[in-house]
N, C-alpha and C positions, 0 to 999 in steps of 0.2 A: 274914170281913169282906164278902164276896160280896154273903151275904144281908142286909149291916146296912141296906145303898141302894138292895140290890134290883139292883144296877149301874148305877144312873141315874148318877152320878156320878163313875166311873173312867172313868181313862185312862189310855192308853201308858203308860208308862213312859220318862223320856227319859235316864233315866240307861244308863251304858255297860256291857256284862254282863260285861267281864271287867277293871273297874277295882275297885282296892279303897279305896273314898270314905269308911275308918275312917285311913288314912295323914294326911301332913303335905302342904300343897299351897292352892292357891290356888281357891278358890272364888266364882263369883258367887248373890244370891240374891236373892230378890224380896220384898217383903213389901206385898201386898196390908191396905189397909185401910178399915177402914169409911168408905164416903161419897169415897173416894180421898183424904182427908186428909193434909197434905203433913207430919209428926211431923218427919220427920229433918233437912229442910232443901227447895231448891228448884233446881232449876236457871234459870241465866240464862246467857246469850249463851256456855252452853257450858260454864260454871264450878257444881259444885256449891257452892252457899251453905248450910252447915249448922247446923242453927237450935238453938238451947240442948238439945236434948235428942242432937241428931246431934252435938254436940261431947261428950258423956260419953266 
């Protein structure tokens, strides 16, 4: 995969080399999207608001 970007676009690695991330446990993630459009809901004064698609 080196060559797919040429490396323009890797990075570190943040994950931890001697955890095993296929187990049970609690995870956060991020989900970038186009235009930063808010899909899942919104934050206000602290409270996630989840909008018809963030309640599935």
């Amino acid at each position: 995969m080196k060559d797919k970007y040429l490396n323009k676009y890797r990075i570190a690695s943040t994950r931890l080399k001697n955890w095993d991330y296929g187990g049970n446990g609690a995870y956060f993630i991020t989900i970038g999207t186009k235009n930063r459009v808010h899909y899942f809901g919104e934050i206000a004064d602290g409270e996630m608001g989840l909008s018809e698609i963030g309640n599935r």
